[in-house]
C-alpha atoms as one frame of an Amber mdcrd trajectory, in Angstrom:
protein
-118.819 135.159 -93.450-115.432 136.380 -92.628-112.493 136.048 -93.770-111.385
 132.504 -93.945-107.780 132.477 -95.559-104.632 133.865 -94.155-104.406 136.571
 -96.557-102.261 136.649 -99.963-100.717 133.418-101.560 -97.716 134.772-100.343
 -98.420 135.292 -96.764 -99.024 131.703 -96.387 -96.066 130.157 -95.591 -95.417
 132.942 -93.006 -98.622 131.492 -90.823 -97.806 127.634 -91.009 -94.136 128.474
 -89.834 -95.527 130.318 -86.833 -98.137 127.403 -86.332 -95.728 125.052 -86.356
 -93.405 127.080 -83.875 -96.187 127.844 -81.732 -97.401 124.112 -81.768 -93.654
 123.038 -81.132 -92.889 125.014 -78.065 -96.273 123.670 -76.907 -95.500 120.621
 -77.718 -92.227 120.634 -75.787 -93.803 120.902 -72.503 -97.275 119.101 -73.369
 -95.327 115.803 -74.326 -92.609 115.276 -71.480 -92.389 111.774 -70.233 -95.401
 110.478 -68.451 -93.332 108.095 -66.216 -92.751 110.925 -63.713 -96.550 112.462
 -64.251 -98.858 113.139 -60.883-102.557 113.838 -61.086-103.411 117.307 -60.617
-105.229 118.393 -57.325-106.203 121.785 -59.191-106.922 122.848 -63.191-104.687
 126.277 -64.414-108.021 127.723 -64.168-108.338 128.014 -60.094-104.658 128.108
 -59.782-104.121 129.235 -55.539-101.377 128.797 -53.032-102.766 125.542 -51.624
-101.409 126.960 -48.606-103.691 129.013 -48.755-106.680 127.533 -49.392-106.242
 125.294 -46.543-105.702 127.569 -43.970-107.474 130.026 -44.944-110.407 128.572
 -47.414-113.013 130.757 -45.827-111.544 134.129 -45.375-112.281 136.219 -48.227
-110.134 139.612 -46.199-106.911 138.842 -48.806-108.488 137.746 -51.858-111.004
 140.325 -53.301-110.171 142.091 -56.612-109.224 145.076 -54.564-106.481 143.283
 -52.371-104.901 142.036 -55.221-101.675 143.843 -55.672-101.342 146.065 -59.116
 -98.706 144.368 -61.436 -98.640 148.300 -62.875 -97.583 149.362 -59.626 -94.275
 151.025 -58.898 -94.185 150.216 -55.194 -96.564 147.129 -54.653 -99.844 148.430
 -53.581-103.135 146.770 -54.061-106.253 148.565 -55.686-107.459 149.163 -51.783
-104.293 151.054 -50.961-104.035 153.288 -53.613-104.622 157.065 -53.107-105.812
 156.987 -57.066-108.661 154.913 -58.758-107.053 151.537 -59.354-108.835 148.315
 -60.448-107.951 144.998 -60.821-108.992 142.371 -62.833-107.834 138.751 -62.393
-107.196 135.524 -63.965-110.705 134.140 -62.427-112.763 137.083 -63.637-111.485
 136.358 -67.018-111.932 132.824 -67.083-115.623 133.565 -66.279-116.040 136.183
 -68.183-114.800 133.817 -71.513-113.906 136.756 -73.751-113.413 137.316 -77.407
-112.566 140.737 -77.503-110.910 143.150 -74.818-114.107 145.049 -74.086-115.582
 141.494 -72.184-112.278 141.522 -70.486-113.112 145.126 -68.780-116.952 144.583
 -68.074-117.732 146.369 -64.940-114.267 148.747 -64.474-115.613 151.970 -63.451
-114.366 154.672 -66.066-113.606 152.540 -68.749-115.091 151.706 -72.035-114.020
 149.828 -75.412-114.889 151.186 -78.746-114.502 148.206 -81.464-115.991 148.440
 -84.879-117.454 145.178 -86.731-113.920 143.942 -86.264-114.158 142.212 -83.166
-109.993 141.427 -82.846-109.268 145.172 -82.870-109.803 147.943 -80.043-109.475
 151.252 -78.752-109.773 152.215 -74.901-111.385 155.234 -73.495-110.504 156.140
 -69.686-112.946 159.322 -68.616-114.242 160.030 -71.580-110.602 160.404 -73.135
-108.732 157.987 -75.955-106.953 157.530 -78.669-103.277 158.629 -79.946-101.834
 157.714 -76.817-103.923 159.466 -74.667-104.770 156.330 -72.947-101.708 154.354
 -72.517-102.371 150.742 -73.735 -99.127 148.427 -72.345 -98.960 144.349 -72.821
 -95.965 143.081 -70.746 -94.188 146.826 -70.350 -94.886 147.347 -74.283 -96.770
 150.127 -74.996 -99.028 149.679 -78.181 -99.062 152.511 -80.459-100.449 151.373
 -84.127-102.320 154.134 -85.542-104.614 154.147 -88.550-106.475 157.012 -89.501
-110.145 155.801 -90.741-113.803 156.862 -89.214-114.298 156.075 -85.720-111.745
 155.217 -83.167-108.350 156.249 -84.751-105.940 154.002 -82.126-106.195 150.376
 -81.905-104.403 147.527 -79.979-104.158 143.714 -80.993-104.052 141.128 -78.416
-105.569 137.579 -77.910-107.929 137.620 -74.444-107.075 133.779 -74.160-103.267
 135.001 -73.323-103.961 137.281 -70.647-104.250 136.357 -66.458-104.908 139.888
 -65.523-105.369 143.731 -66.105-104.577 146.636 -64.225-106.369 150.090 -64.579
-105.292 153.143 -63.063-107.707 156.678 -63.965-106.591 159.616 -64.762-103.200
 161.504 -64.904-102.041 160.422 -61.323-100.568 157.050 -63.645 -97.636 159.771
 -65.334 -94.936 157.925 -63.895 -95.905 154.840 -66.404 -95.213 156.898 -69.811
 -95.686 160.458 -71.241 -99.035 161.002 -72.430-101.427 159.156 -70.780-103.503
 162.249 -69.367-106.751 160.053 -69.551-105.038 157.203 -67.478-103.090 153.444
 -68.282-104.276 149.850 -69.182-101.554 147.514 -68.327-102.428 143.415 -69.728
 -99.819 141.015 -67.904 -99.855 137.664 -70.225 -99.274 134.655 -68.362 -96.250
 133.031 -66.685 -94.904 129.268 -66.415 -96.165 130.004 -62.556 -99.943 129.975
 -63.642 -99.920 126.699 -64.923 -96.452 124.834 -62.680 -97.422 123.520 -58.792
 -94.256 123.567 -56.780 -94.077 119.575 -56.991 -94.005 119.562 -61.209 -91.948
 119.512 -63.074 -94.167 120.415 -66.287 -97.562 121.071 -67.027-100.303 121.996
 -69.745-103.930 122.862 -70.677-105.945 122.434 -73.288-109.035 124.596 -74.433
-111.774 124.146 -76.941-114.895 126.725 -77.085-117.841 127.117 -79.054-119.822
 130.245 -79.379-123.603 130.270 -80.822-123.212 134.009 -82.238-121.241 133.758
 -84.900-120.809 129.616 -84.733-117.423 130.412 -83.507-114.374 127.721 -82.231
-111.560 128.637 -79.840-109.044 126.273 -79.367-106.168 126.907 -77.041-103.002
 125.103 -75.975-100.175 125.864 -73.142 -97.346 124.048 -72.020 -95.170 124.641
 -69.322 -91.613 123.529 -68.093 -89.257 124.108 -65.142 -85.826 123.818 -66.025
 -84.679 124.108 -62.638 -86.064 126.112 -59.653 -84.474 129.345 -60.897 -85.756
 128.708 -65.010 -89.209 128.182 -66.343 -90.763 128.430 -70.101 -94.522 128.561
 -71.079 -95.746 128.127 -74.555 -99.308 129.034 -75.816-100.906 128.869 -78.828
-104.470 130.069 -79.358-106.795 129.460 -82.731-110.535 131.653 -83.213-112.271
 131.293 -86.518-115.785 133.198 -86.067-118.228 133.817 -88.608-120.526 137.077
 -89.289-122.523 137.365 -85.508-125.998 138.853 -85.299-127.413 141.763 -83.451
-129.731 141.310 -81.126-132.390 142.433 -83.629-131.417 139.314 -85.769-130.387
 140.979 -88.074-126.214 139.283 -89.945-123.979 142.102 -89.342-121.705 141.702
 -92.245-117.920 141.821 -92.198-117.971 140.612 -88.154-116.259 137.159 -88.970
-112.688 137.098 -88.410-109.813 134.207 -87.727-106.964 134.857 -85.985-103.780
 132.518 -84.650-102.022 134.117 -81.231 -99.252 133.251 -79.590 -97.183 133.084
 -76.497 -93.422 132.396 -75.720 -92.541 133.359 -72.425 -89.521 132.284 -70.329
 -88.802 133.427 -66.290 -84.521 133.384 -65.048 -83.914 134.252 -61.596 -79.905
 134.669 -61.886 -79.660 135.192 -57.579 -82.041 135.308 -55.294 -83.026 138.811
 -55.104 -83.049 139.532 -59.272 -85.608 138.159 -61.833 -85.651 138.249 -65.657
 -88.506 137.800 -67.914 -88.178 137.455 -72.086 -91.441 137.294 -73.773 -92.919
 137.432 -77.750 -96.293 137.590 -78.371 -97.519 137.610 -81.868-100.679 137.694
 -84.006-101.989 136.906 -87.612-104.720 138.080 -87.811-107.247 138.215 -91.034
-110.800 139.946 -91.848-113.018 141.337 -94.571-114.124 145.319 -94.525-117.308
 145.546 -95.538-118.308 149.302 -97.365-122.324 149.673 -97.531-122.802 145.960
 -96.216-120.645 145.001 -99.515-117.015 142.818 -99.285-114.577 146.050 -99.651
-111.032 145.020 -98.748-109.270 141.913 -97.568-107.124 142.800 -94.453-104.148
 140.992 -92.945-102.294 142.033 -89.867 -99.078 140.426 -88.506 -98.637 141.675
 -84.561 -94.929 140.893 -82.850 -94.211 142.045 -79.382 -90.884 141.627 -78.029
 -90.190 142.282 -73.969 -87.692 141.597 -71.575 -88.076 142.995 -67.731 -85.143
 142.811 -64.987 -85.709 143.243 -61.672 -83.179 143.449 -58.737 -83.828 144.274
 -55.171 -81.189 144.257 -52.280 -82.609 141.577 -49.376 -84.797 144.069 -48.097
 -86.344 145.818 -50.922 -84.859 148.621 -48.934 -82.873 151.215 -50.949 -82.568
 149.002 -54.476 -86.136 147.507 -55.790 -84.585 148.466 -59.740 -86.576 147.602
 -62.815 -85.097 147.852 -66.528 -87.757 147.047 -69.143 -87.181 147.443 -72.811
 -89.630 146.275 -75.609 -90.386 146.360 -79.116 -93.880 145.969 -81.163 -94.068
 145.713 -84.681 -97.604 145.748 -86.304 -97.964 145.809 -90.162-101.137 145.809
 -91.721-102.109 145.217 -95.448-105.527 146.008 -96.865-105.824 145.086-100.375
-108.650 145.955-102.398-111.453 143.267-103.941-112.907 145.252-106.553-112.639
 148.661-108.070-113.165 151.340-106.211-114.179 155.020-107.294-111.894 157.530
-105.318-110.119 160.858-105.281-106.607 161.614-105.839-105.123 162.287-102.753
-103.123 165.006-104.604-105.416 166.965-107.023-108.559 165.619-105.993-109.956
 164.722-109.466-111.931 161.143-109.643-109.528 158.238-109.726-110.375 154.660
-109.754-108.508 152.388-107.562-108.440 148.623-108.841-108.797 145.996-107.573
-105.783 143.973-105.883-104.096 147.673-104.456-102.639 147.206-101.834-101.921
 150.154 -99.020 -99.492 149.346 -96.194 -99.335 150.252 -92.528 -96.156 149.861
 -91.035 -95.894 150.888 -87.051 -92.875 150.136 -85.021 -92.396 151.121 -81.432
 -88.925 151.339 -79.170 -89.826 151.292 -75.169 -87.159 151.429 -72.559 -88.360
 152.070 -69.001 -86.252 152.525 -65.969 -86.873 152.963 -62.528 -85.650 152.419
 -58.761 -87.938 152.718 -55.429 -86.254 153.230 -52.409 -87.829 152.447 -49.010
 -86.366 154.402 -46.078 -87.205 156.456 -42.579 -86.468 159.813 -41.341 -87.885
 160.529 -38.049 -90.160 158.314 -37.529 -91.919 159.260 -41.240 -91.399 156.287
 -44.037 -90.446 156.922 -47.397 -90.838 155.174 -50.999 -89.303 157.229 -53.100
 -89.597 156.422 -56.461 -87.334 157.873 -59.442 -86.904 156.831 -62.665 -87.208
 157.816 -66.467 -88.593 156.695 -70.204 -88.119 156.685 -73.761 -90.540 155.502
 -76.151 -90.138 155.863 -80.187 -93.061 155.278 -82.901 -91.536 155.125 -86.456
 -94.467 155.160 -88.723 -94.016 153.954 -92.420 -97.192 153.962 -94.750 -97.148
 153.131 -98.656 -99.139 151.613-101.551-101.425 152.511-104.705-102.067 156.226
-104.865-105.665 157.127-103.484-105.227 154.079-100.897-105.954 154.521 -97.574
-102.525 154.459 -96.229-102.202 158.064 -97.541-103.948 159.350 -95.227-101.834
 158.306 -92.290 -98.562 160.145 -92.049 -94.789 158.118 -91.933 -92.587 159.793
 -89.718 -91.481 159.277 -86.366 -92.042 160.567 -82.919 -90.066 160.333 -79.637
 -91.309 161.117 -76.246 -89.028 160.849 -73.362 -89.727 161.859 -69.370 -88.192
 161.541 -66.113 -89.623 161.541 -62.780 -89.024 161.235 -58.959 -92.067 160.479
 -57.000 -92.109 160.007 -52.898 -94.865 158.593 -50.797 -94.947 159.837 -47.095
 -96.534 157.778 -44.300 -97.007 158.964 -41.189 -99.487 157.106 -38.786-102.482
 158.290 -39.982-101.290 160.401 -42.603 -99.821 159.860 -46.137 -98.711 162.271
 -48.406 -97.613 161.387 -52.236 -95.161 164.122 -54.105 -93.816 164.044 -57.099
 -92.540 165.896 -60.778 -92.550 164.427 -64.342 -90.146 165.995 -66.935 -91.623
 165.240 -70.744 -90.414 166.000 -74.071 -91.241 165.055 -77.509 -89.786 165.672
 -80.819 -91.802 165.072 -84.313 -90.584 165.007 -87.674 -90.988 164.086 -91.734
 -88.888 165.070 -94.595 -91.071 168.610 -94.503 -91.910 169.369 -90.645 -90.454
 169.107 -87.431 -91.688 169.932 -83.580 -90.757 169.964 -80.210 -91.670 170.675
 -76.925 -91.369 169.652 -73.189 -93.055 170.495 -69.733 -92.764 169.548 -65.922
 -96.290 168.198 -64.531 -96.203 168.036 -60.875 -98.278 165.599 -58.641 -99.767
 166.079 -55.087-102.140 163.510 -52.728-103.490 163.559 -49.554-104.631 160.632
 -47.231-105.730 160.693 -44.014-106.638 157.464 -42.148-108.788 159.532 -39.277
-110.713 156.813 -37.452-109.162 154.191 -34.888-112.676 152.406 -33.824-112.921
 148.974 -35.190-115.864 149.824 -37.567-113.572 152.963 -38.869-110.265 151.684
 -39.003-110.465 151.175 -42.540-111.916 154.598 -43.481-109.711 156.562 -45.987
-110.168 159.618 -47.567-107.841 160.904 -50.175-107.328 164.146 -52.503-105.011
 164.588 -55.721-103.361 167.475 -58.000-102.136 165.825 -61.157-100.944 167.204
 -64.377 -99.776 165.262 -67.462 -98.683 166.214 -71.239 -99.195 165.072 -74.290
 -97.675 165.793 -77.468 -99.692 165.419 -80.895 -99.508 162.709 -82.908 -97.665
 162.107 -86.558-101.639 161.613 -87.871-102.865 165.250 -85.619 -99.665 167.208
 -86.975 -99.410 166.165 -90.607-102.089 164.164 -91.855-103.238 165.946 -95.561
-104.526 164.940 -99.021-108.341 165.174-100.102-110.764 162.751 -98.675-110.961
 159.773-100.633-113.809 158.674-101.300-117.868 159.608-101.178-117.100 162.899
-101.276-113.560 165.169-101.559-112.223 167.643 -99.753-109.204 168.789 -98.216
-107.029 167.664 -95.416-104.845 170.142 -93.929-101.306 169.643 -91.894-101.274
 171.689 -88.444 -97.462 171.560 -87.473 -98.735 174.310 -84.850-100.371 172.242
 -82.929-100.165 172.610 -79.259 -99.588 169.543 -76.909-102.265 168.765 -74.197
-102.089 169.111 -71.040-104.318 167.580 -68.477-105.226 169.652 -64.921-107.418
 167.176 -62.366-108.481 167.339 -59.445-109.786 163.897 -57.572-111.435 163.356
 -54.376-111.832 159.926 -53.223-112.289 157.319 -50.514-111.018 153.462 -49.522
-112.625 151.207 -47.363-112.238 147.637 -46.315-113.487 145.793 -43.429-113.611
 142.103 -42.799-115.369 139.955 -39.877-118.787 141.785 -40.881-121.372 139.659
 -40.407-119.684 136.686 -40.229-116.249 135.686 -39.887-114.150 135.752 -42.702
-116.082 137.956 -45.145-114.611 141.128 -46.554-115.822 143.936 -47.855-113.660
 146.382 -49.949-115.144 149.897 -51.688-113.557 152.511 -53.893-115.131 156.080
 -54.788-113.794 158.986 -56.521-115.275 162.379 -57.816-113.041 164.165 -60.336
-112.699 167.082 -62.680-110.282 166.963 -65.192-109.547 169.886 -67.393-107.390
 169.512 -70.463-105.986 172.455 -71.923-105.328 173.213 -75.365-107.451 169.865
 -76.166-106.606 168.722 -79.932-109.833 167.199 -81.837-110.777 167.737 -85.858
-112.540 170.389 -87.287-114.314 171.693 -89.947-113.854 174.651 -91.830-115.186
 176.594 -94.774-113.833 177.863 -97.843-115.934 180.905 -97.743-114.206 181.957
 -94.585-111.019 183.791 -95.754-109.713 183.611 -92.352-109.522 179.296 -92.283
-106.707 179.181 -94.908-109.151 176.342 -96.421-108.719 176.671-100.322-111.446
 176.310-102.949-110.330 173.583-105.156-112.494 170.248-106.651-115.521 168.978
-104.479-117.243 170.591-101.253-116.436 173.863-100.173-114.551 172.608 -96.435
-111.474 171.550 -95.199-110.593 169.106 -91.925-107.942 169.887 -90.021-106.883
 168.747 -86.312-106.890 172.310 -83.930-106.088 173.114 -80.610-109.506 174.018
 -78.358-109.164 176.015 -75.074-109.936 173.496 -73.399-111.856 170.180 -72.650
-113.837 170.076 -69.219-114.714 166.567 -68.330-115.880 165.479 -64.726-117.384
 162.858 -62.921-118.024 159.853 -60.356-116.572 156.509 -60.028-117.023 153.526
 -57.286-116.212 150.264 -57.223-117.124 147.967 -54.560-116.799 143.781 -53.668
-118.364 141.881 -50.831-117.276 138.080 -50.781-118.071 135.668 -47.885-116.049
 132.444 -49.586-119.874 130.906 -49.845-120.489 133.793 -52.530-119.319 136.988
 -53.927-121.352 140.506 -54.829-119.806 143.627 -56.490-121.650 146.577 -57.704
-120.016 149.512 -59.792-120.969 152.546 -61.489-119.311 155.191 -63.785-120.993
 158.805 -64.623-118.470 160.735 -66.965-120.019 164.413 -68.807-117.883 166.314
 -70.462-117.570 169.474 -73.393-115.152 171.292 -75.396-114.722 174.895 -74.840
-113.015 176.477 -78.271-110.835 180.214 -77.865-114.065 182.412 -78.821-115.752
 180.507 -75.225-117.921 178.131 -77.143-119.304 174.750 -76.150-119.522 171.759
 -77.542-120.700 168.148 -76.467-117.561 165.947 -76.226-117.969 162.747 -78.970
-115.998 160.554 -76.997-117.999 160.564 -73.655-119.151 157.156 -73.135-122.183
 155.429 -71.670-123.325 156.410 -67.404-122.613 152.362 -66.093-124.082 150.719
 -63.590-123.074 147.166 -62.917-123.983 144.318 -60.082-122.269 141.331 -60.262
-123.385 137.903 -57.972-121.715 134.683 -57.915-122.721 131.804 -55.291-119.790
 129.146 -54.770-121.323 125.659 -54.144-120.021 121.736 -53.882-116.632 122.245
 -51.882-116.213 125.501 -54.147-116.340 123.686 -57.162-119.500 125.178 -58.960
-119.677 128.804 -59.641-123.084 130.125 -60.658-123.541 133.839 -61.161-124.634
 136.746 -63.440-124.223 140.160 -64.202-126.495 143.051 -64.998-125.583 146.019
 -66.720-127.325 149.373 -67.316-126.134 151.961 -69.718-127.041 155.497 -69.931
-126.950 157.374 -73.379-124.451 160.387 -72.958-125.216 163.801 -73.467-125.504
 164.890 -77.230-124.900 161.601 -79.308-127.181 161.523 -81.569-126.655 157.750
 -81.768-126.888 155.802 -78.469-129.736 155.144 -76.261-130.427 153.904 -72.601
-130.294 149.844 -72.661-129.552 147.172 -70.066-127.591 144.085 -70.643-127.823
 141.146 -68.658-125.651 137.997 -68.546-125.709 134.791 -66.640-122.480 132.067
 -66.188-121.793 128.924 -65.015-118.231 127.102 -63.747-118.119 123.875 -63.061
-114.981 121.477 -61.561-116.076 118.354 -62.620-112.938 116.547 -61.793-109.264
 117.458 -60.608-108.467 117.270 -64.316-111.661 118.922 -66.202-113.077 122.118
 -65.787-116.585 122.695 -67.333-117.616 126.633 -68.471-120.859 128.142 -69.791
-121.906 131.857 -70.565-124.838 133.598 -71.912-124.013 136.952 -73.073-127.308
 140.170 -73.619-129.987 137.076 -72.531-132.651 139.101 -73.412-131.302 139.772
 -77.308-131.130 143.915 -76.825-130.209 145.453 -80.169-128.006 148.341 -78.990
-125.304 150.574 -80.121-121.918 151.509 -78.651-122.324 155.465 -78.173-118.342
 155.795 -79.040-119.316 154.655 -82.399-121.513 157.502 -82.904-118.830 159.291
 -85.593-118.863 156.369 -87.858-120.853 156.306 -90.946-123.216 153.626 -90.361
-124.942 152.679 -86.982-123.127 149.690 -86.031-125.033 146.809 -82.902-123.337
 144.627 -81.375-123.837 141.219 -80.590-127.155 139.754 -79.469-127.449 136.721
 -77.234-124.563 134.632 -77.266-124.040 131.020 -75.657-120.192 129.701 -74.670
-119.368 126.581 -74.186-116.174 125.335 -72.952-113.742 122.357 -71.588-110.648
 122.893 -70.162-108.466 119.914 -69.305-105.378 120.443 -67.263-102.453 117.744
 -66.398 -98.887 117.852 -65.255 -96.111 115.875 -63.557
C-alpha cells in the first residue's frame, strides 16, 4: 500500500493549511450567489468559441492538433507552420486520455518518452533519445523545473498534477534554443489552466467538480475549480486536486510494491489586462506529495515532497503586434524533499568507506531552488516586399542546490552549490512568397561553483532553416519542405561536476569530482516536411502531416563511467571495497539520428491520427570506440480513432500502440499496448468518462529503466471512471 499519511507529525499542519487555502479559493468562486446563476450550454470539458461551433461545426480545417497555435511559441505559429518538429497536445486529448502521470499526458508525441520509476507522481522526459540535467528543458507556466536527485535510473525529475494542465507543447531538438540554455535534446512547455477555460462570456463565475476511480491500484481523484470575473479586464481560477492510489499491478498480476502514492495539488491563478494591448498573469502551483521507497520489495524510506511554483508573465504589444509584441516572465520553484529512513540500514561512510549503519528515523534533505527571468520582443516588419519577425531577447536562470542530513544518507551524494546559465539571442524569420528563411545566434554562459570548485564557460550556437512552399496546384498548395542547422550548449551539472563520496550501500566504491568537465554541445541537422489540405473527400475535413529525418551529433557528450584501480592512468585509488571508481567524463561524441511523423485526419463525424518515432543512437569515446546509448527509447508506432456521435456528444475511440525494443538494452522487449475510451455528454451540466488502459494485461518494461537495479512493469489493465459536473452564472 502506499503511503497514506502526509509525512512527519510535524509536517501536518503544513498540508491542512494548504487544504484549507486551496478549498477556500475554490470555494470563493464555487459558492457565489445562485440568484444570478444560468444553466450551462457546455461542461469546462468541451469548452469552444460557440461562435464557432455554429458556424463552423463541421469544418475540421482550424481545429486539428496541428492548427492549434504553440503557447511555447515566440511568434504565434501553429505545429503546421513550424519549420521544426512541433506538437501539440490539447485540453480534449487530455481529458480523454484521463492521466495520472505525465507519460499518459504525451501518448503518441513522436520523439518523446517518459521514464518514471514505481513512483508514479515523479518523471523525467527524454526528447531523441536525450534527458536529464537539463538537457531536456521541462517548463510549467515559463518555470523551468530543475530538481535533481542523484539515485539509479533517471537522475532529473519534475512534479506536476496532470488534472491542472489544458495543454502541452513539444518542440524537438536544438532548433527550441531561444526558450533557455541547454536544451540540446529539445523543450516541454505544460500551460496550467486559465479562468478562460472554465468562464463563457455571459458569466460571471463558474466551477467543476471531478471525482475518478481507477481499478489498478483502487485509486480516487477528486478535483475542484472555481472561477471568477472581477470585471472584463480581471479573472481568478482556483483548483484543488486530491489522488490517493494504492500499490497497482503489472500486467502479469503480479503487486508491484511501493507504487501507491497520495498527493494534494493546487492551482491559484489570476489574469489583469491593465489596457487593451498588455496582459498579466500571476500563478502558484504547489504540491505535497507523499510515498514509500521500497529496497528489495521491502518498506525502505518514507518520502515527502513539498513543490511551490511561483510565475508571473507580462505581455504588451503596440495595436498591431507590429514592432512591440514584449514578454517579461520571471518565476521561482522551490522543491524540497525529505526521505527519512524506517529501519536500519547497513551503509558506507561516504567519507572513509568503512561499514556504517544508518538508523532508523535519518533523515537526508533535498533542497532545489530555481530563479527564471525571460525576456523577449518580436518585431514584425517589411523591407522590399520580404516580411520580417525578428525576434530578440535574453535569459537567466539560477539553480541553488542545498543537500543535508545523517552522514551516509542519500543526500550526500548530490552536490549543494549553485549554477547560473544566462543567453541572449536575436532570431529573424524571412518570408518571401514561396520562400522562408529562419536566422538566428544564441550567446550562452554558465558559471558553477562550491566552497572547493568553480567553472565557467560560454559559446555562440547559430541557427539556419529553409522552407520552400514550391507547388501552387490546389492538391500542392500545402506542400512544404524544410531544412535546419542548429547548435545548442550545455553546461554540466552541480551532480556531473562534483558529485563524490563512496557508494553507499550494497557495495562501496568511489565517486570522483570532474571539475574538467566539458559542456555539450549539440550539431543537427533536420530535414522535414508540412502538409495540410482540407475539402478532401468531403467538405470540411482536414488533413494535417508532419515528418522529419534528423541527425544530431553532440560533442563532448558527458555520461558516467567506470574505471579501475589497476589502471594507473584513471587516478581511481585503491581504498576499502571493489577495485573501481565512477566518475562523469566527457565522450567525443554522441551520434543519435532518426525519423519522426505525425499526422491527423478529422472529418467533424470522426477523427484518425497515426504517428511513429525511430530514434538509434551510440557514444563514440576519444580512442574511436562505440557504445550503445542507455537512454535510447522504444521505435513507436501509434494510431489513434475516435468516431463523434449524438450531436457530437459521445466520443468513442481507442488507441494502439507498438513499441520496439532499442538497440542493446538488455532489458526491454517488443510489446503492443492497446487502449479503448469512451466520452459521454449526458446533459449540459454532466459529462460522463471511461478508459481502459493495456486491455490485453501486457507485462512490459520501460526500456529507459534498463540502468536500474531491478526490472520494474508497469501497469496492467486499468479501468477509469469519471463524472464531471460543470455550472456557472
Amino acid at each position: 500500500m502506499g503511503l497514506v499519511n502526509w509525512g512527519r507529525p510535524t509536517d501536518r499542519p503544513m498540508a491542512k493549511e494548504m487544504a484549507a487555502l486551496l478549498a477556500g479559493a475554490a470555494a470563493i468562486a464555487l459558492c457565489m450567489p445562485a440568484a444570478k446563476a444560468q444553466q450551462a450550454t457546455q461542461p469546462a470539458a468541451d469548452q469552444q468559441s460557440d461562435q464557432t461551433k455554429k458556424t463552423d461545426q463541421k469544418s475540421a480545417g482550424d481545429s486539428t492538433l496541428l492548427d492549434k497555435i504553440l503557447v511555447i511559441s515566440r511568434t504565434g505559429e501553429t505545429a503546421i507552420q513550424s519549420l521544426a518538429s512541433a506538437s501539440h497536445v490539447d485540453k480534449e486529448q487530455l481529458e480523454r486520455r484521463m492521466a495520472t502521470r505525465p507519460n499518459e499526458m504525451l501518448l503518441g508525441v513522436p520523439g518523446v518518452a517518459v521514464q518514471a520509476d514505481a513512483r508514479r507522481v515523479s518523471s523525467s522526459i527524454n526528447i531523441r533519445g536525450l534527458q536529464d540535467f537539463g538537457r531536456v528543458a521541462v517548463i510549467v507556466d515559463g518555470a523551468r523545473q530543475d530538481f535533481q536527485r542523484s539515485d539509479h535510473g533517471t537522475q532529473s525529475t519534475f512534479y506536476v498534477d496532470p488534472e491542472l494542465i489544458k495543454s502541452v507543447d513539444v518542440i524537438r531538438g536544438p532548433v527550441a534554443n531561444t526558450y533557455g540554455s541547454g536544451a540540446i535534446g529539445g523543450v516541454v512547455f505544460f500551460e496550467t489552466k486559465d479562468a478562460g477555460d472554465f468562464l463563457k462570456p455571459e458569466e460571471t463565475w463558474a466551477g467543476s467538480l471531478t471525482g475518478r476511480y481507477e481499478t489498478n491500484g483502487k485509486g480516487w481523484t477528486t478535483s475542484a475549480s472555481g472561477a471568477y470575473r472581477f470585471d472584463e479586464n480581471w479573472d481568478v481560477l482556483g483548483n484543488i486536486v486530491y489522488r490517493d492510489y494504492g500499490d497497482y499491478k503489472n500486467g502479469g498480476g503480479d503487486t508491484v510494491a511501493g507504487t501507491g502514492f497520495d498527493v494534494l495539488s493546487g492551482l491559484l491563478k489570476t489574469t489583469i489586462r491593465p489596457t487593451e494591448n498588455s496582459e498579466l498573469k500571476l500563478g502558484w502551483i504547489g504540491s505535497k506529495d507523499g510515498w514509500t521507497e521500497t529496497s528489495g520489495g521491502v518498506p525502505a524510506n518514507d518520502v515527502d515532497l513539498k513543490s511551490n511554483t511561483f510565475t508571473a508573465r507580462y505581455n504588451i504589444t503596440d495595436d498591431a503586434k507590429s514592432w512591440l509584441d514584449l514578454h517579461i516572465n520571471a518565476s521561482y520553484n522551490k522543491t524540497l524533499l525529505d526521505l527519512t529512513t524506517l529501519f536500519p540500514q547497513n551503509r558506507f561512510d561516504p567519507t572513509t568507506g568503512l561499514p556504517v549503519v544508518l538508523p532508523a528515523g535519518s533523515l537526508s534533505t533535498f533542497d532545489v531552488g530555481t530563479t527564471g527571468i525571460d525576456i523577449w520582443n518580436t518585431s514584425r516588419f517589411e523591407t522590399a516586399g520580404i516580411a520580417h519577425e525578428l525576434t530578440y531577447g535574453g535569459d537567466w536562470v539560477g539553480d541553488d542546490v542545498e543537500t543535508g542530513g545523517t552522514d551516509g544518507g542519500d543526500s550526500f551524494y548530490t552536490p549543494s552549490g549553485k549554477r547560473n546559465v544566462s543567453g541572449a539571442y536575436v532570431q529573424d524569420k524571412l518570408t518571401w512568397e514561396w520562400l522562408e528563411v529562419i536566422t538566428g545566434l544564441r550567446y550562452d554562459r554558465y558559471s558553477l561553483k562550491e566552497s572547493e570548485h568553480e567553472t565557467s564557460g560560454d559559446r555562440l550556437s547559430p541557427r539556419i532553416t529553409v522552407g520552400v512552399s514550391p507547388f501552387e496546384s490546389a492538391d500542392l498548395a500545402g506542400l512544404q519542405f524544410y531544412g535546419t542547422y542548429a547548435e545548442g550548449y550545455r553546461s554540466p551539472s552541480l551532480t556531473e561536476t562534483l558529485i563524490s563520496g563512496n557508494h553507499p550501500a550494497g557495495v562501496t566504491f568511489p565517486f570522483l569530482p570532474n571539475p574538467n568537465l566539458k559542456p555539450e554541445t549539440g550539431k543537427t541537422v533536420e530535414f522535414g516536411v508540412n502538409y495540410k489540405q482540407n475539402d478532401i473527400f468531403e467538405g470540411g475535413d482536414a488533413l494535417r502531416l508532419k515528418a522529419a529525418y534528423f541527425n544530431n551529433n553532440v560533442e563532448d557528450y558527458i555520461d558516467g563511467v567506470t574505471l579501475s584501480a589497476f589502471d594507473p592512468t584513471s587516478g581511481c585509488p585503491f581504498g576499502p571495497g571493489i577495485p573501481i571508481c565512477f566518475q562523469y567524463q566527457n565522450f567525443a561524441k554522441a551520434k543519435i539520428n532518426g525519423f519522426e511523423l505525425e499526422s491527423v485526419y478529422d472529418a467533424g463525424w470522426g477523427y484518425a491520427g497515426f504517428s511513429a518515432s525511430i530514434v538509434n543512437g551510440h557514444t563514440i569515446s576519444y580512442e574511436g570506440e562505440r557504445a550503445d546509448l542507455a537512454t535510447i527509447p522504444s521505435s513507436q508506432v501509434t494510431a489513434q480513432l475516435g468516431l463523434r456521435f449524438l450531436e457530437d456528444r459521445l466520443t468513442v475511440g481507442g488507441e494502439v500502440q507498438y513499441n520496439g525494443k532499442p538497440k542493446g538494452n538488455p532489458v526491454a522487449k517488443d510489446y503492443t499496448l492497446v487502449n479503448a475510451f469512451a466520452s459521454y455528454q449526458a446533459t449540459d451540466n454532466l459529462r460522463l468518462d471511461v478508459r481502459a488502459d493495456n486491455l490485453f494485461e501486457v507485462k512490459y518494461t520501460n526500456p529507459l529503466n534498463a540502468s536500474t537495479t531491478a526490472v520494474l512493469y508497469e501497469p496492467g489493465v486499468t479501468l477509469k471512471l469519471a463524472a464531471t459536473m460543470r455550472f456557472g452564472g
